[in-house]
N, C-alpha and C positions, 0 to 999 in steps of 0.2 A: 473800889472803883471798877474792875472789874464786873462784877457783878451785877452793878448798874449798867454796862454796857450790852451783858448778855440779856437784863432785860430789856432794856429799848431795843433789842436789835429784832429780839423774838415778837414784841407788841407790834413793833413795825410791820413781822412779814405776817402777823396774823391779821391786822388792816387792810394789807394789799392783798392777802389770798381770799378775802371773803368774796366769794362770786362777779368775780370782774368788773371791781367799784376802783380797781387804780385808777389815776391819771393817767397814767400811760397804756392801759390797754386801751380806755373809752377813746383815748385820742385817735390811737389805730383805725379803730372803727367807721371813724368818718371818712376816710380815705376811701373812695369808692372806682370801681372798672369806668372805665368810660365806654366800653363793648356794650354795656346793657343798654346804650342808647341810641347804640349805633343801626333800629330797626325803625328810632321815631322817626318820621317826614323833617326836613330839616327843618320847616316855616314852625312846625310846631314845637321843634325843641328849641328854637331864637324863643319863642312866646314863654315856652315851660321855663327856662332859665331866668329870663329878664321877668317874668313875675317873682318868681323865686326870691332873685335878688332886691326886687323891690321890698317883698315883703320883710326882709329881715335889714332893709336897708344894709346892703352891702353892695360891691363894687360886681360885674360881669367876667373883671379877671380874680376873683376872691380865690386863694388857696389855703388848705388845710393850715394852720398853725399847729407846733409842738411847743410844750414847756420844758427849760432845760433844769431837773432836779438834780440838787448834787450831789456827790458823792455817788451815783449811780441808784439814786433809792427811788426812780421812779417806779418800777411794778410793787414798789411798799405807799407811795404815798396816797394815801385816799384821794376825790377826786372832787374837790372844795367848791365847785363852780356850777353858780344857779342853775336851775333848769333852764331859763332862759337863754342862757351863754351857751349849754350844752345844744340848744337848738340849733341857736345860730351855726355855731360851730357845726353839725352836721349837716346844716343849709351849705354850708359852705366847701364841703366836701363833693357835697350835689350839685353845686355850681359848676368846681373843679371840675370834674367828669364831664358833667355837658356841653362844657367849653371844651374840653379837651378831643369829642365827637364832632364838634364842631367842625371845630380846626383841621381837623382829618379827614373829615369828606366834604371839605369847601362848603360848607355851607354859609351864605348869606351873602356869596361871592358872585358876580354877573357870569352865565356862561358864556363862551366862547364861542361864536359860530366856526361849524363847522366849516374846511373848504377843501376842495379835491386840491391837490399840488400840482403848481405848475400853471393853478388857473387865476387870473389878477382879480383882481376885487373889483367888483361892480360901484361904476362911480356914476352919479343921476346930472352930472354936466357931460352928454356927450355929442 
């Protein structure tokens, strides 16, 4: 019995060590800065995101998902999930982010006229 165990344990961590194919590294991955987009124009990162998300049909507030492996063997368990899922999943990393730039430097938001203090608001009944 034993010895059964030291082998699945070793086949396991020989699966997950082979060049960053776990689950739970690729998952990391997608997880992205939101700082790298904090230089696009805001008009064009509302356009860059909401294409995004169209394309992979997902939502505008989409955030990274994790899988919970048990026993702790996510950097063993291989990473089962079609190419296509792994896209989406890193579209949605990209979303995260550019939402998260967003939201941080107001963008899409009306601005505010400025006014000196102290001075009332111009009203067109006078």
């Amino acid at each position: 019995m034993r010895w059964n165990m030291v082998v699945l344990a070793s086949c396991l961590m020989t699966v997950g060590c082979v060049g960053g194919t776990s689950m739970s590294e690729r998952q990391d991955e997608n997880v992205q800065s939101s700082l790298q987009y904090d230089g696009v124009p805001c008009d064009q990162l509302l356009a860059n995101r909401n294409a995004l998300a169209q394309q992979y049909n997902l939502p505008v507030t989409a955030k990274p998902a994790f899988s919970n492996p048990a026993m702790g063997f996510g950097p063993f368990m291989p990473d089962m999930r079609s190419k296509a899922q792994r896209d989406a999943d890193k579209a949605t990393g990209e979303i995260d982010a550019m939402s998260r730039s967003i939201e941080r430097r107001d963008c899409g938001k009306p601005k505010k006229k400025l006014e000196l203090p102290g001075s009332k608001p111009s009203s067109s009944t006078q």
